[in-house]
Biopython code that builds the backbone (N, CA, C, O; Angstrom):
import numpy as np
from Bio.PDB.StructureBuilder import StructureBuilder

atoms = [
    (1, "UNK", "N", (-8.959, -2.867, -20.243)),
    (1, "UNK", "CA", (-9.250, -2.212, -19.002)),
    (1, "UNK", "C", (-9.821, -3.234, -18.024)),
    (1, "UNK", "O", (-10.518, -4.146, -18.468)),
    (2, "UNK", "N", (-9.573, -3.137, -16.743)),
    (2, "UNK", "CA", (-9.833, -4.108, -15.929)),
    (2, "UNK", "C", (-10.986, -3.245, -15.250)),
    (2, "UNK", "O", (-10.899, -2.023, -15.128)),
    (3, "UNK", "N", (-11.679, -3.722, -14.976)),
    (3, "UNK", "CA", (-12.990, -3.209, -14.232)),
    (3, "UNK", "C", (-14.229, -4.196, -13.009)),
    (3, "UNK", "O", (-14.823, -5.263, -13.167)),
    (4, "UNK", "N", (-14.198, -3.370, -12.034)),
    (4, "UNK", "CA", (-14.876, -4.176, -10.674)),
    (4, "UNK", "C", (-15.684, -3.588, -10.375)),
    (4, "UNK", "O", (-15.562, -2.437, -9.955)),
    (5, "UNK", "N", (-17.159, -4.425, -10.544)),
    (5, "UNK", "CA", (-18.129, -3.824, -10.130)),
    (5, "UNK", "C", (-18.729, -4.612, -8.700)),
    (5, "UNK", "O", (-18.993, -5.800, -8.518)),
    (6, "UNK", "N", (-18.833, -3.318, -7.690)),
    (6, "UNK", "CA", (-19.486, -3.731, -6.622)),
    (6, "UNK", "C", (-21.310, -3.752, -7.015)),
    (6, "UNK", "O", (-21.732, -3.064, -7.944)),
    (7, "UNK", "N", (-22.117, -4.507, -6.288)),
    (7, "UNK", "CA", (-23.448, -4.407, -6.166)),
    (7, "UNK", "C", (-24.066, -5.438, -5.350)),
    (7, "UNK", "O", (-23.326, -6.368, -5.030)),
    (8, "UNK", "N", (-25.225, -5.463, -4.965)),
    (8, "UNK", "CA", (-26.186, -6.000, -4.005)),
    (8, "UNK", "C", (-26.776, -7.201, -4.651)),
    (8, "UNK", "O", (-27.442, -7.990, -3.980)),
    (9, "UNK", "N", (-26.572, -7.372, -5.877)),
    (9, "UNK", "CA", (-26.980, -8.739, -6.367)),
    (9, "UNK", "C", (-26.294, -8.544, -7.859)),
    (9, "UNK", "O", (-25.424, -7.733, -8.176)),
    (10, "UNK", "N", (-27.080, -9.727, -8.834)),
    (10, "UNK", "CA", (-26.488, -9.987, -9.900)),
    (10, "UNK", "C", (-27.031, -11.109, -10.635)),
    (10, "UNK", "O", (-26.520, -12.200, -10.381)),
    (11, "UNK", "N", (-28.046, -11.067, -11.572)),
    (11, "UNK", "CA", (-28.806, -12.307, -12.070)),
    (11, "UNK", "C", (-27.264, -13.269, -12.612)),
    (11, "UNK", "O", (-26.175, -12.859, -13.014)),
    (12, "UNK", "N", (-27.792, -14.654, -12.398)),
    (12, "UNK", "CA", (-28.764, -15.370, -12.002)),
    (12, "UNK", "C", (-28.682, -15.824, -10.382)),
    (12, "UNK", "O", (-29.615, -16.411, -9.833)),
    (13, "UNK", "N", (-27.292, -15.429, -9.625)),
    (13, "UNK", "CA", (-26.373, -15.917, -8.584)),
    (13, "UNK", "C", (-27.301, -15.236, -7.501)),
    (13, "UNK", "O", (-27.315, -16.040, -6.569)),
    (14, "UNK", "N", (-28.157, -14.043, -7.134)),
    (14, "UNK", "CA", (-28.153, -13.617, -6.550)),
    (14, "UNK", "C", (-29.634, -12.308, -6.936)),
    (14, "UNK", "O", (-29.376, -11.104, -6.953)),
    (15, "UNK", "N", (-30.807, -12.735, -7.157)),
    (15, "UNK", "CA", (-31.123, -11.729, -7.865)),
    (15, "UNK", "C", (-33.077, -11.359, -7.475)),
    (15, "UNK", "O", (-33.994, -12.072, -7.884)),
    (16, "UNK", "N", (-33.225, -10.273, -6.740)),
    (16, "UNK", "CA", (-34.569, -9.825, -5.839)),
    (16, "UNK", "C", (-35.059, -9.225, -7.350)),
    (16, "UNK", "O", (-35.799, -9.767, -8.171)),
    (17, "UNK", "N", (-34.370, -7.897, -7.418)),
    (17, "UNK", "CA", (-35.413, -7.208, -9.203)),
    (17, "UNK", "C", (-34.763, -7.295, -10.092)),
    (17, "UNK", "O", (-34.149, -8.265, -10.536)),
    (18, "UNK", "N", (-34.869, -5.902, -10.559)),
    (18, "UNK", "CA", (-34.545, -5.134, -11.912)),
    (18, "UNK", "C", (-33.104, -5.430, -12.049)),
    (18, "UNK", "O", (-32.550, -5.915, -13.036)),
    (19, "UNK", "N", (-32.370, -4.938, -10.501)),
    (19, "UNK", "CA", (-31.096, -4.466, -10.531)),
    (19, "UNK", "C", (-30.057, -5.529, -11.054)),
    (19, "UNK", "O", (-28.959, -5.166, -11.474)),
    (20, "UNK", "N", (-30.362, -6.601, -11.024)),
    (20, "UNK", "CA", (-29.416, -8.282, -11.077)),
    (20, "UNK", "C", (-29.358, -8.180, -12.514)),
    (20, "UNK", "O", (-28.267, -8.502, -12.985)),
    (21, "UNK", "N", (-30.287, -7.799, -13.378)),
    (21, "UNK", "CA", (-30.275, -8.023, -14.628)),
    (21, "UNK", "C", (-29.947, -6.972, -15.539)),
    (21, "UNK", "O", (-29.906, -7.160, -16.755)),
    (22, "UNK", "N", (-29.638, -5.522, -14.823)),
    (22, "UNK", "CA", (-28.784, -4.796, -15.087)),
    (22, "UNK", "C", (-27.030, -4.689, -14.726)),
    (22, "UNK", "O", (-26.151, -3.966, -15.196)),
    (23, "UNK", "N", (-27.015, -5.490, -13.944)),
    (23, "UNK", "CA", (-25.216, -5.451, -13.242)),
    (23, "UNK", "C", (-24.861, -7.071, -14.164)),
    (23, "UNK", "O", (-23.680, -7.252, -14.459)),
    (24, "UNK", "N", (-25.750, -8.019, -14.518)),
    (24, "UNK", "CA", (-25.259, -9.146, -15.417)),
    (24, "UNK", "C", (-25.358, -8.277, -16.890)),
    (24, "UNK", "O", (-24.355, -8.406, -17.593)),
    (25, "UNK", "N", (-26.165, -7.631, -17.299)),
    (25, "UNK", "CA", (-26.401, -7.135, -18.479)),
    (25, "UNK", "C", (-25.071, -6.260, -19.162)),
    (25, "UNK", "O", (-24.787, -6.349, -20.356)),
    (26, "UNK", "N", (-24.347, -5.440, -18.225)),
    (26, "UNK", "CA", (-23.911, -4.496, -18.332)),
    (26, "UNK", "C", (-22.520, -4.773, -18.005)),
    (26, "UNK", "O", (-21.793, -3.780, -17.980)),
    (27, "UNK", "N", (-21.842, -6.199, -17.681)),
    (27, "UNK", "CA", (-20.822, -6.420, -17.142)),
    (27, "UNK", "C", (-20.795, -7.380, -18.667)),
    (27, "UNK", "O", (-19.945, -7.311, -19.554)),
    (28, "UNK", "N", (-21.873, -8.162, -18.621)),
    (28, "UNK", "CA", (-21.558, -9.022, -20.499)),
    (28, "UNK", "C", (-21.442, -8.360, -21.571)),
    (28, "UNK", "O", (-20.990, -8.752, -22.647)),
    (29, "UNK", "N", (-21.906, -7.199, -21.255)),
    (29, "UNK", "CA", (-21.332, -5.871, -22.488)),
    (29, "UNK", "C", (-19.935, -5.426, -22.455)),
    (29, "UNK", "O", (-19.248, -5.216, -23.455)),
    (30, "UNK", "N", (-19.573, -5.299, -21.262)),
    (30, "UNK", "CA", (-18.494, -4.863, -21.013)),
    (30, "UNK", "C", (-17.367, -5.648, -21.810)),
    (30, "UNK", "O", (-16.508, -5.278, -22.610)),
    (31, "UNK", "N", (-17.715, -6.889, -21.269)),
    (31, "UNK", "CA", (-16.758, -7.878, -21.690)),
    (31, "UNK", "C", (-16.600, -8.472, -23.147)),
    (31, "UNK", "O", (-15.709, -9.128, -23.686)),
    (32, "UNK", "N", (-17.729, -8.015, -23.537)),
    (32, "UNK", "CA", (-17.772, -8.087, -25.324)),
    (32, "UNK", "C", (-17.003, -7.292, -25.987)),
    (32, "UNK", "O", (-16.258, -7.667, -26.893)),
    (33, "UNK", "N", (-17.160, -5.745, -25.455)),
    (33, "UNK", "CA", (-15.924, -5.252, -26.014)),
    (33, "UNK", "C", (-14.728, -4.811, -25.280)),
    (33, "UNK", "O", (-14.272, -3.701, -25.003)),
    (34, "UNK", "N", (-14.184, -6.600, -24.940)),
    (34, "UNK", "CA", (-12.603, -6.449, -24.115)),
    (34, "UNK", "C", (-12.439, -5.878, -23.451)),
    (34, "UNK", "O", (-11.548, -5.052, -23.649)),
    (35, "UNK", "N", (-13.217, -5.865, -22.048)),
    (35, "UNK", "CA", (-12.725, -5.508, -20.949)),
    (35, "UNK", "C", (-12.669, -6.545, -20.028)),
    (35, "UNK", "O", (-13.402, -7.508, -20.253)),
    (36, "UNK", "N", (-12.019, -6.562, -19.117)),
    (36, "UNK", "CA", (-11.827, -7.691, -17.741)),
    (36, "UNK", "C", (-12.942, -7.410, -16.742)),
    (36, "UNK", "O", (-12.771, -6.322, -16.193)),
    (37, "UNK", "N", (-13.829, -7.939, -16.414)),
    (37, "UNK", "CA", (-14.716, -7.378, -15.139)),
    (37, "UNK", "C", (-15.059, -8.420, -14.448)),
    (37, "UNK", "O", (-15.472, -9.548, -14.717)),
    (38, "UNK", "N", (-14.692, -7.548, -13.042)),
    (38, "UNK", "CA", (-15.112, -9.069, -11.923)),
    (38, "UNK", "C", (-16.183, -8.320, -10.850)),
    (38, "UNK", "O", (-16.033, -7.195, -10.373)),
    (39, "UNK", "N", (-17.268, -9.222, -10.610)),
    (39, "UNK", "CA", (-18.435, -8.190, -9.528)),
    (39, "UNK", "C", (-18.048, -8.783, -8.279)),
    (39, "UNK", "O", (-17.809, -9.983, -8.136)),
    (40, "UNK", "N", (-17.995, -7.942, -7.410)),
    (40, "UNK", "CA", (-18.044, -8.448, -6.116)),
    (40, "UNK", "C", (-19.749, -8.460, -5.222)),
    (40, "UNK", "O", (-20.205, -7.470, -4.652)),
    (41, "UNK", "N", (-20.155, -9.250, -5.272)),
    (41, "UNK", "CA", (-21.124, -9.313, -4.134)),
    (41, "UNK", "C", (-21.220, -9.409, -2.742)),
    (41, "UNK", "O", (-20.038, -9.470, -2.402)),
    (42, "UNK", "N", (-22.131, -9.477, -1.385)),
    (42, "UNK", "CA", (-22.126, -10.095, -0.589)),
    (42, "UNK", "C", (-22.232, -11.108, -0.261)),
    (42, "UNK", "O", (-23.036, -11.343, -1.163)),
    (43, "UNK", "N", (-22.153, -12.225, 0.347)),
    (43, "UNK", "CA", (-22.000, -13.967, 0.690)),
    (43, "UNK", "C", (-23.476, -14.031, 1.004)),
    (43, "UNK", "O", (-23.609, -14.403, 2.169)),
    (44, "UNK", "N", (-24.552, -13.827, 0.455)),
    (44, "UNK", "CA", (-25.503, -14.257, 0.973)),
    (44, "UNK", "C", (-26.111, -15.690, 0.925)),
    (44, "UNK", "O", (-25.876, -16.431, -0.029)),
    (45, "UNK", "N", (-26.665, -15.956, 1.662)),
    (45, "UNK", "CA", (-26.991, -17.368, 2.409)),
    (45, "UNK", "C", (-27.825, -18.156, 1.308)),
    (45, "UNK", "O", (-27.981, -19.372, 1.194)),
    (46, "UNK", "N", (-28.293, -17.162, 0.566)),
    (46, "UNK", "CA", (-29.554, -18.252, -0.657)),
    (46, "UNK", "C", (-29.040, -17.979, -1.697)),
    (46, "UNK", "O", (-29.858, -17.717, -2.579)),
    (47, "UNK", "N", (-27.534, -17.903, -2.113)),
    (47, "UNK", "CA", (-27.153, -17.449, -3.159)),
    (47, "UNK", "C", (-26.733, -18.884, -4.170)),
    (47, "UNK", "O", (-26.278, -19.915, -3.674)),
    (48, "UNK", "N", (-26.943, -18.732, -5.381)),
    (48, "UNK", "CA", (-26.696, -19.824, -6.136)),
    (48, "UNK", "C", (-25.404, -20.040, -7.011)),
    (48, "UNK", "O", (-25.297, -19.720, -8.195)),
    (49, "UNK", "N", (-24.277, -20.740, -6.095)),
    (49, "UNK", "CA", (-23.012, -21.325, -6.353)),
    (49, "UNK", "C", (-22.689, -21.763, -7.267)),
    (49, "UNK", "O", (-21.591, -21.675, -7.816)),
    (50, "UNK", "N", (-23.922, -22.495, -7.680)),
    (50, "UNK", "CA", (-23.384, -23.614, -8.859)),
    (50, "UNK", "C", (-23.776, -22.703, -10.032)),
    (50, "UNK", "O", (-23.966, -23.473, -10.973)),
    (51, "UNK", "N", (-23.926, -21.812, -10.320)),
    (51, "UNK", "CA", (-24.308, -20.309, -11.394)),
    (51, "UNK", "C", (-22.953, -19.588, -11.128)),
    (51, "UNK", "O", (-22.898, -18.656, -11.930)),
    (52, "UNK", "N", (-21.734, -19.618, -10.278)),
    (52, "UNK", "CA", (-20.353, -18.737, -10.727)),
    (52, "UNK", "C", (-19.370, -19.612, -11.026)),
    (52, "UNK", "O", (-19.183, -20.783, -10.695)),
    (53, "UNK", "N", (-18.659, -18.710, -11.836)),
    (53, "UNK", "CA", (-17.752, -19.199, -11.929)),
    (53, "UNK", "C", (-16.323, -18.951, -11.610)),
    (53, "UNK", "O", (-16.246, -18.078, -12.474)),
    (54, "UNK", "N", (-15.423, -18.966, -11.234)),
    (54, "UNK", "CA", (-14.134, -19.017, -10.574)),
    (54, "UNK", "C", (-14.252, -18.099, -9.271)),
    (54, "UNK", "O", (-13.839, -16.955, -9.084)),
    (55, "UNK", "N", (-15.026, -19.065, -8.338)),
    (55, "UNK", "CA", (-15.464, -18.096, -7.109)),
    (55, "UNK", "C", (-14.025, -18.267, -6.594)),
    (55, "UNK", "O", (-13.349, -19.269, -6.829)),
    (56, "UNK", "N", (-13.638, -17.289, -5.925)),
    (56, "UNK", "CA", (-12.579, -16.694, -4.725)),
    (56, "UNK", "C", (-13.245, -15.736, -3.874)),
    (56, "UNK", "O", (-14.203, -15.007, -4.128)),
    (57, "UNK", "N", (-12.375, -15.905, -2.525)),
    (57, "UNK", "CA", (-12.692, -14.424, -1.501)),
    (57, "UNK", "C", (-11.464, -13.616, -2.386)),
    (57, "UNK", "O", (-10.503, -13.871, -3.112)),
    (58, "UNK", "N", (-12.249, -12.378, -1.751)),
    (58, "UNK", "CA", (-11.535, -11.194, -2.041)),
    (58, "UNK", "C", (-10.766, -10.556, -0.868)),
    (58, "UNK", "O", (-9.623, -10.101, -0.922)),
    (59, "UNK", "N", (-11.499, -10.595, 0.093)),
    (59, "UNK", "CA", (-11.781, -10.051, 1.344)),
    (59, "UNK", "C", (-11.931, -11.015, 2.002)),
    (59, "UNK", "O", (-12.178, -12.143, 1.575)),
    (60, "UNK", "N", (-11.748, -10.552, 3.584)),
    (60, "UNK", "CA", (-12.002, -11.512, 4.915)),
    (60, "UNK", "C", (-12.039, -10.269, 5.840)),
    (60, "UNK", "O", (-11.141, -9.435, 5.961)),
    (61, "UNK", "N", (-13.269, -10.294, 6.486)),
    (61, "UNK", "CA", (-13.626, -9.228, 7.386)),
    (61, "UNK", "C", (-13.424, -8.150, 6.655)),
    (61, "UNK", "O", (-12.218, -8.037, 6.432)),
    (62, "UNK", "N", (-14.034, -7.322, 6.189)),
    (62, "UNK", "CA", (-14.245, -6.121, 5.302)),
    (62, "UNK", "C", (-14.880, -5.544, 5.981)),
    (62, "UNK", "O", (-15.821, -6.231, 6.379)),
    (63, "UNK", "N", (-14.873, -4.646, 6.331)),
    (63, "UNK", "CA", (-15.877, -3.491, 7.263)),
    (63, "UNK", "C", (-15.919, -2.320, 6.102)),
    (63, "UNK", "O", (-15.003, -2.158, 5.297)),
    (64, "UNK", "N", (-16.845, -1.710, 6.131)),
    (64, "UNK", "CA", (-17.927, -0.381, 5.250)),
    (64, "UNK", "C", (-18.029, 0.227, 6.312)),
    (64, "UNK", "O", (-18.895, -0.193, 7.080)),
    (65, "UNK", "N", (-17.207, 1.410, 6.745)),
    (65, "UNK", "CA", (-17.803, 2.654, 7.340)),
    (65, "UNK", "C", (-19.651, 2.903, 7.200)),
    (65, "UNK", "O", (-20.174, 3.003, 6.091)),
    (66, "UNK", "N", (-20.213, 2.952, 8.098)),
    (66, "UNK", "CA", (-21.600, 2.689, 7.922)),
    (66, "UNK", "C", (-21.913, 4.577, 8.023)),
    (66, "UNK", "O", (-23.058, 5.019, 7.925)),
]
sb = StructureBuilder()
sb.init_structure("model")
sb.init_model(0)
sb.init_chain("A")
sb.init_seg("    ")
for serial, (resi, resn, name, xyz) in enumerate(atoms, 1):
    if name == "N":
        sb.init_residue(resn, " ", resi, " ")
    sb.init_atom(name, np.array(xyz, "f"), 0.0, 1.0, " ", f" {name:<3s}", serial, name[0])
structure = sb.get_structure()
C-alpha cells in the first residue's frame, strides 16, 4: 500500500513538539510492515536538509482553500 502523509513537521527535519515524533514514529512503523510512505511537509526556512532523504517538489504553488 502506498501511503502519504501530510503534516506540519516531522522529527528530526522539522520538529517544535510531540507531533514530529509521532508522524516519524508512525510512518517507520508503517514501513516495517511494507508499506510505501512519503510525508509531505511545508518548505520551512530552518528546516534540516541534510536529515532527508530523496528530497523532490511535489508541488509548485499549491494553494489550501483557507
Amino acid at each position: 500500500m502506498y501511503i502519504v502523509m501530510v503534516a506540519s513537521e516531522c522529527a528530526p527535519v522539522a520538529k517544535v513538539g510531540g507531533l514530529a515524533d509521532v508522524v516519524f514514529g508512525l510512518s517507520r512503523e508503517l514501513e516495517i510492515r511494507g508499506h510505501s510512505v512519503e510525508i509531505m511537509l511545508p518548505k520551512y526556512d530552518c528546516m534540516r536538509y541534510d536529515h532527508i532523504w530523496g528530497l523532490q517538489p511535489s508541488y509548485e504553488d499549491l494553494w489550501v482553500p483557507w
